[in-house]
PAGU-467520 format. One record per residue (C-alpha): residue number from 1; x, y, z; residue in three letters. Coordinates in steps of 0.5 Angstrom, whole numbers. Example, Ala and Ser with C-alpha at 12.3 -4.5 7.8 and 13.67 -1.06 7.14 Angstrom:
+-----+-------+-------+-------+------+
| pos |     X |     Y |     Z | code |
+-----+-------+-------+-------+------+
|   1 |    25 |    -9 |    16 |  ALA |
|   2 |    27 |    -2 |    14 |  SER |
+-----+-------+-------+-------+------+
END
This chain:
+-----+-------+-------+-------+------+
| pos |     X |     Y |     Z | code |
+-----+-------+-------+-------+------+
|   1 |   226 |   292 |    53 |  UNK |
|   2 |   229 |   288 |    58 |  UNK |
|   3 |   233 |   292 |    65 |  UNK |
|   4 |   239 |   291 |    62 |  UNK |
|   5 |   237 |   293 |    55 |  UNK |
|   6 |   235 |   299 |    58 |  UNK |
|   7 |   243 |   299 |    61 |  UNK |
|   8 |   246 |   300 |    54 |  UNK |
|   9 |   251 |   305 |    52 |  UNK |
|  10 |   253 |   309 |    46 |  UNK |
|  11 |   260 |   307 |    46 |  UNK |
|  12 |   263 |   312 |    43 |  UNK |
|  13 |   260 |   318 |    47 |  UNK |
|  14 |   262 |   315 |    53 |  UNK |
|  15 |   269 |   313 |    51 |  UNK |
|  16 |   270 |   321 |    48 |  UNK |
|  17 |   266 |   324 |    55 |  UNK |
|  18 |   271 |   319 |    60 |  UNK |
|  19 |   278 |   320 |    55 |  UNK |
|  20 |   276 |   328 |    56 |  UNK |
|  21 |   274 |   328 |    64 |  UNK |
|  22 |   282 |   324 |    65 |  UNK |
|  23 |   286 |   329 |    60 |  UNK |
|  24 |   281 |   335 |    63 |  UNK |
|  25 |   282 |   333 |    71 |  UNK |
|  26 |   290 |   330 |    70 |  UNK |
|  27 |   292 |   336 |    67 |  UNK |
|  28 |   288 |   341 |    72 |  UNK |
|  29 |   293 |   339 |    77 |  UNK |
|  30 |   299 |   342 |    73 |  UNK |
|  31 |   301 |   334 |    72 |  UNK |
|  32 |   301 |   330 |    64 |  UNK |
|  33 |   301 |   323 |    67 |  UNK |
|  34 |   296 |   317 |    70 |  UNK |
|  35 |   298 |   311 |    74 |  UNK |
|  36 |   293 |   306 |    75 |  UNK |
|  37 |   294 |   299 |    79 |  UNK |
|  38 |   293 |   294 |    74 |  UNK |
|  39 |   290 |   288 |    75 |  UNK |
|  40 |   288 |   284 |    69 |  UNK |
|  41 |   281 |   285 |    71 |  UNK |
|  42 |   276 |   289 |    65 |  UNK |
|  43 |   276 |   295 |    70 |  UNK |
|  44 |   284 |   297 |    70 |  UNK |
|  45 |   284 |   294 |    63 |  UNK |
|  46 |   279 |   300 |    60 |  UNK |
|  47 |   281 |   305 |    64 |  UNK |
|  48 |   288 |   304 |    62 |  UNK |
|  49 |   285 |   304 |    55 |  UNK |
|  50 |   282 |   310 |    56 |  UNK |
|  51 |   289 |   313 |    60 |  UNK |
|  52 |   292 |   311 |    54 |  UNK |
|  53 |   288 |   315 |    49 |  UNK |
|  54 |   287 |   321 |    54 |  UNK |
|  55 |   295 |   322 |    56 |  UNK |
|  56 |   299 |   319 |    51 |  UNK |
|  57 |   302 |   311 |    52 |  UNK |
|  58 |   308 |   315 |    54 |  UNK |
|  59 |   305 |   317 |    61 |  UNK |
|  60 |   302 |   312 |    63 |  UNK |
|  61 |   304 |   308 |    68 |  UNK |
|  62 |   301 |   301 |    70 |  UNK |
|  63 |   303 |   298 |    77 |  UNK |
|  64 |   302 |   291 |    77 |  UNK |
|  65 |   302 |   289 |    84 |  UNK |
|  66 |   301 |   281 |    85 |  UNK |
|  67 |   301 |   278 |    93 |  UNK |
|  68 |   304 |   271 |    94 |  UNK |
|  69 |   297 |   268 |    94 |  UNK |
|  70 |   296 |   271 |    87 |  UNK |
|  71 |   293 |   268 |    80 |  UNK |
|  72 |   299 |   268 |    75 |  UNK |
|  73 |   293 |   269 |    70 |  UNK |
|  74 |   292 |   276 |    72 |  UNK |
|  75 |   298 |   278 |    72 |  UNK |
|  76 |   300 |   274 |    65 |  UNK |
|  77 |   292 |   279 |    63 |  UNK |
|  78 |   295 |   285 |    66 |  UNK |
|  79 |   302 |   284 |    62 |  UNK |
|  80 |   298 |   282 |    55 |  UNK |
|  81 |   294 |   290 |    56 |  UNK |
|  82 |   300 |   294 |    58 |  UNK |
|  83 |   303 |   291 |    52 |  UNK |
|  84 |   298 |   292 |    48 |  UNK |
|  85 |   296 |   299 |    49 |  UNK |
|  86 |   304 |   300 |    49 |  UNK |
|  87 |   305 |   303 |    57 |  UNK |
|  88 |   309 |   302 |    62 |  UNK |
|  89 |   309 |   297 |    68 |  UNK |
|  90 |   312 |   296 |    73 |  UNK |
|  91 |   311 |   290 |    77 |  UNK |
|  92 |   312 |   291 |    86 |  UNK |
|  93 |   310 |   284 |    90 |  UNK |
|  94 |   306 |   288 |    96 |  UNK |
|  95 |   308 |   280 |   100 |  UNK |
|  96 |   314 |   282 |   103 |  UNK |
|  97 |   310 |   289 |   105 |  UNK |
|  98 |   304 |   285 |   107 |  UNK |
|  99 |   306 |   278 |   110 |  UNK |
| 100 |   310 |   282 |   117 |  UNK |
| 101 |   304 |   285 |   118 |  UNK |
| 102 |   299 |   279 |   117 |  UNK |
| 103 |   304 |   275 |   122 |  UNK |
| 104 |   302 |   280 |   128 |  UNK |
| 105 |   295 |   277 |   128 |  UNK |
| 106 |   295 |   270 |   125 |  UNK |
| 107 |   287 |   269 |   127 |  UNK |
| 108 |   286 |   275 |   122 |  UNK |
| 109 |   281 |   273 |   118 |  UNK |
| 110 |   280 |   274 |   110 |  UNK |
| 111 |   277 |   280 |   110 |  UNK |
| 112 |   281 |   284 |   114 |  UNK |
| 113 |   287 |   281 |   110 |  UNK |
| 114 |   284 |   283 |   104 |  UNK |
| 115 |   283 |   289 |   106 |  UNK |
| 116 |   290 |   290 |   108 |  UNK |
| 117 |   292 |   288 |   101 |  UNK |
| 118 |   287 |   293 |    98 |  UNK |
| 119 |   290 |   299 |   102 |  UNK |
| 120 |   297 |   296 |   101 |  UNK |
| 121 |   297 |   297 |    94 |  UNK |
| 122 |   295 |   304 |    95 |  UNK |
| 123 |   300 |   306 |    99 |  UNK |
| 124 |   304 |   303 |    92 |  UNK |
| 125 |   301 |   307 |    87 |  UNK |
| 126 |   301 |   313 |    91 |  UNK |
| 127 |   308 |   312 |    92 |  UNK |
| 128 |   309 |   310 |    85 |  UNK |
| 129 |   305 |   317 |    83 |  UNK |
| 130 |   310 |   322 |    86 |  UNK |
| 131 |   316 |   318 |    82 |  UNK |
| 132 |   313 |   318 |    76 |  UNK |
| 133 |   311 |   325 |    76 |  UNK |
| 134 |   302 |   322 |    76 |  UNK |
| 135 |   296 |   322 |    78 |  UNK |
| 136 |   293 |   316 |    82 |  UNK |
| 137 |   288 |   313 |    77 |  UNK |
| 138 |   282 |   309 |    80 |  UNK |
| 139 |   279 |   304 |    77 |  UNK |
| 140 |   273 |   303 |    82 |  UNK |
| 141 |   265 |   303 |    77 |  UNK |
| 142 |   258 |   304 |    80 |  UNK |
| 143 |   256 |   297 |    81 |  UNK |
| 144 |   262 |   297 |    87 |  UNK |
| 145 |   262 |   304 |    89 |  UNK |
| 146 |   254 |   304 |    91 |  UNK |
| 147 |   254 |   297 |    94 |  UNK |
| 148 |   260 |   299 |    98 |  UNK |
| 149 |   264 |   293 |    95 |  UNK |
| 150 |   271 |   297 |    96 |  UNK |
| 151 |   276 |   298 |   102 |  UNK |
| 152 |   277 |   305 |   104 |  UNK |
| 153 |   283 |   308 |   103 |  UNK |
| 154 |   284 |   302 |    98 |  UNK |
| 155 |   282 |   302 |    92 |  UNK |
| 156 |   277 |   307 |    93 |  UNK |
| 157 |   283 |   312 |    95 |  UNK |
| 158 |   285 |   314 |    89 |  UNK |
| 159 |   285 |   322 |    86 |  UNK |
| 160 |   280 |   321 |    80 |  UNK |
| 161 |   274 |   315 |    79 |  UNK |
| 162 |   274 |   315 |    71 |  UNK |
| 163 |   269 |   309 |    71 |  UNK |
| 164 |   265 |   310 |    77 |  UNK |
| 165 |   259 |   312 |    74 |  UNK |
| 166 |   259 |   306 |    69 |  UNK |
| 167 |   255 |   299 |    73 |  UNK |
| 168 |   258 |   293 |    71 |  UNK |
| 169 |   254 |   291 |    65 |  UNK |
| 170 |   257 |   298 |    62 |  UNK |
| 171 |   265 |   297 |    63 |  UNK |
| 172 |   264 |   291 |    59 |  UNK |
| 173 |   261 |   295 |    54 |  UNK |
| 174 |   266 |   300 |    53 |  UNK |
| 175 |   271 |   295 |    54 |  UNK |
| 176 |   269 |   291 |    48 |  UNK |
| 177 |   268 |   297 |    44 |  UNK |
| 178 |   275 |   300 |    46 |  UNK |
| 179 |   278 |   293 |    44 |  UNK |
| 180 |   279 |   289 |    51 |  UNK |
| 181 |   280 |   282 |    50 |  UNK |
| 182 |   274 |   278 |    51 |  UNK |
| 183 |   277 |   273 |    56 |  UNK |
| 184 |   278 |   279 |    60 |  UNK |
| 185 |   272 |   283 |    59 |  UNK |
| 186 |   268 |   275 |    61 |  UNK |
| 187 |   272 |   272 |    66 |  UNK |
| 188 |   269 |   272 |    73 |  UNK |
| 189 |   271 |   279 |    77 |  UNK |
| 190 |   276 |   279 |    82 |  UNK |
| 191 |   281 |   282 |    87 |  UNK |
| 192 |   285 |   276 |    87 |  UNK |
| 193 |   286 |   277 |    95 |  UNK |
| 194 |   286 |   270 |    97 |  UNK |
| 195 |   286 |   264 |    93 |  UNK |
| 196 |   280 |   262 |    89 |  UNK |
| 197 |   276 |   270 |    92 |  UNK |
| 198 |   272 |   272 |    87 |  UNK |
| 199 |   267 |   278 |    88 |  UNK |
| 200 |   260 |   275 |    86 |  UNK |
| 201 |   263 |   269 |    90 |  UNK |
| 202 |   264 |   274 |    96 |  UNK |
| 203 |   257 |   279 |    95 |  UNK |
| 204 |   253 |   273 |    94 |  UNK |
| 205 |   249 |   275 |    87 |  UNK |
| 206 |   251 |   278 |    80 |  UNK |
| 207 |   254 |   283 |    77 |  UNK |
| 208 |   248 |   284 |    72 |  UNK |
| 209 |   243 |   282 |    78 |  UNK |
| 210 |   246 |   288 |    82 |  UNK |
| 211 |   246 |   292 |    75 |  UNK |
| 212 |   238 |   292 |    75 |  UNK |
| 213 |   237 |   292 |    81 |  UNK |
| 214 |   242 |   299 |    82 |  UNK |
| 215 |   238 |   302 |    76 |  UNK |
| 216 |   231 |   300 |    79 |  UNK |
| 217 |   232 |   303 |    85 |  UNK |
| 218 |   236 |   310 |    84 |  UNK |
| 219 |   235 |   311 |    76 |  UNK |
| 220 |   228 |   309 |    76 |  UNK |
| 221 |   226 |   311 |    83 |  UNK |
| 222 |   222 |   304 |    84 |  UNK |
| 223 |   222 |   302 |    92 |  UNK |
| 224 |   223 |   294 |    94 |  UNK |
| 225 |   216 |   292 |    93 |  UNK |
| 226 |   216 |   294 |    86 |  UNK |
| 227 |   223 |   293 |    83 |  UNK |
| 228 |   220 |   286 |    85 |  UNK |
| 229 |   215 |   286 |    81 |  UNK |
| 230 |   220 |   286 |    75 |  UNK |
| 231 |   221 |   278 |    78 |  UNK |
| 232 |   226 |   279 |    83 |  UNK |
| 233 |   227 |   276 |    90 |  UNK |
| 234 |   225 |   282 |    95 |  UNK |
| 235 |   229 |   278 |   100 |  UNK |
| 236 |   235 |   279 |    95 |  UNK |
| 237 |   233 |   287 |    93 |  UNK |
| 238 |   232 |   289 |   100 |  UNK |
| 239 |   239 |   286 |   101 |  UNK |
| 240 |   242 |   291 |    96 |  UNK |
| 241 |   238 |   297 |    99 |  UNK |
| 242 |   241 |   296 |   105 |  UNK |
| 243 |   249 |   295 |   103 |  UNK |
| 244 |   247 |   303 |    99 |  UNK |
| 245 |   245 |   305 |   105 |  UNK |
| 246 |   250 |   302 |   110 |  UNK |
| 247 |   256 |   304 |   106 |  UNK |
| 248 |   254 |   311 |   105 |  UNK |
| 249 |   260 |   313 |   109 |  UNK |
| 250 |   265 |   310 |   104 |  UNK |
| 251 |   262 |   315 |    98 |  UNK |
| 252 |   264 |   322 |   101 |  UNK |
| 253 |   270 |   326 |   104 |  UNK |
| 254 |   270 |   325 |   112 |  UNK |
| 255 |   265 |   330 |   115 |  UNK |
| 256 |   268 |   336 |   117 |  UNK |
| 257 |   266 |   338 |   124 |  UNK |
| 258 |   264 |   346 |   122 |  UNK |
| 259 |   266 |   351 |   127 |  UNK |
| 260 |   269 |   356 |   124 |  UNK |
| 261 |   265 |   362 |   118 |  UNK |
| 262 |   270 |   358 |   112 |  UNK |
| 263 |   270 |   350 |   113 |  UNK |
| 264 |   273 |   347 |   107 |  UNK |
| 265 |   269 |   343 |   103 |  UNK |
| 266 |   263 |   347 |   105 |  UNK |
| 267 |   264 |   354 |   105 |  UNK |
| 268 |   272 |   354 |   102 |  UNK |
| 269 |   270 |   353 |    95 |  UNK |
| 270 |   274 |   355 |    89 |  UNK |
| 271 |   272 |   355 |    82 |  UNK |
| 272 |   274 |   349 |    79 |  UNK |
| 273 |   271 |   345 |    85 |  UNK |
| 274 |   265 |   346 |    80 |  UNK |
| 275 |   269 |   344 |    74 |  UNK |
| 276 |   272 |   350 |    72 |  UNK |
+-----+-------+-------+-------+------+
END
């Protein structure tokens, strides 16, 4: 059996378990409705297939959000999912939120760009959720969430992370199974921030190469060395441990420094912080 064999998933287990986690979490806050920033990407298009089946068509809300570099295609997906799924969308180009800000430090390179862009559509959606009476919905997996390839206070800022313990390889599997088209589900991953971007391009390596190495790692507890030894460059496995570790701090709430007999988040617990 091959690491990514090893990745496969149950479908329809997985689907049940994220259709009542998004029902259970949206409603335990007194609230009906999701919104999620769509993006015609595999990711947004799941968790809008499973928001659709958890909450109801009619309370879901898709935000597609197109900056003025943007690719018509995405928008063009994001459209045919909303459409097929029978949800809402609202369409909001952040280029006149953004490009004020941008023209201030011309010499700004992509990434603070794209990080500009990131945290501007989440303004948006949060925006978006208090009009529409919803809860944020993200769209980040476990693939991104380990490796830190997501923007604090942007993508990763949303109020629950339905798909953030599925690696790549799996959002595609359920993708597939949920009835995402398949030139979504295989086309090359992007946050369409510049023009051309996508994220393999940006990180250096593959989805499924992270995917393996990810799971060696931290399913497996294999070290470097090791997860070598099933024929990967160490070079590229010592590379992905450090972006683990470096990136911790975007995986956590901001540390509270503790002073008083009650912290919140230490001591000042309520039963559902256990899911309850």
């Amino acid at each position: 059996m091959t690491v990514l064999q090893a990745l496969a998933i149950n479908p329809e287990v997985v689907r049940k378990a994220l259709v009542g986690f998004i029902r259970q979490e949206v409603t335990r806050t007194g609230l009906t409705r999701g919104v999620l920033g769509l993006s015609g990407g595999v990711d947004s298009s799941l968790v809008a297939c499973l928001a659709a089946e958890a909450l109801g068509r009619e309370n879901v809300l898709g935000v597609l959000m197109p900056y003025r570099s943007s690719n018509p295609a995405s928008e063009a997906d994001a459209a045919q999912v909303a459409a097929s799924l029978g949800i809402a969308t609202r369409r909001i180009d952040i280029t006149p939120l953004v490009d004020p800000y941008l023209n201030l430090f011309p010499d700004m390179g992509q990434r603070r760009r794209g990080n500009v862009m990131a945290r501007a559509r989440m303004l948006v959606l949060f925006d978006q959720s208090a009009d529409f009476q919803a809860l944020v919905l993200g769209t980040s997996n476990r693939t991104e969430t380990l490796l830190g390839y997501t923007t604090l206070f942007g993508d990763n800022a949303a109020a629950i992370q339905p798909i953030a313990d599925l690696f790549k390889c799996q959002v595609r599997q359920l993708a597939r199974a949920a009835g995402v088209p398949e030139h979504i589900v295989t086309k090359a991953p992007s946050a369409d921030l510049w023009t051309g971007q996508t994220d393999e391009g940006e990180l250096g390596f593959s989805y499924d190469q992270a995917d393996q190495i990810l799971h060696l790692l931290y399913d497996q507890r294999h070290n470097a060395h090791e997860v070598a030894d099933f024929g990967f460059d160490l070079a590229l496995v010592q590379r992905i441990q450090h972006l683990v570790r470096q990136n911790q701090f975007k995986r956590q709430p901001p540390p509270i420094a503790k002073v008083s007999p009650r912290t919140v988040g230490v001591d000042f617990l309520y039963a559902r912080d256990w899911g309850t």
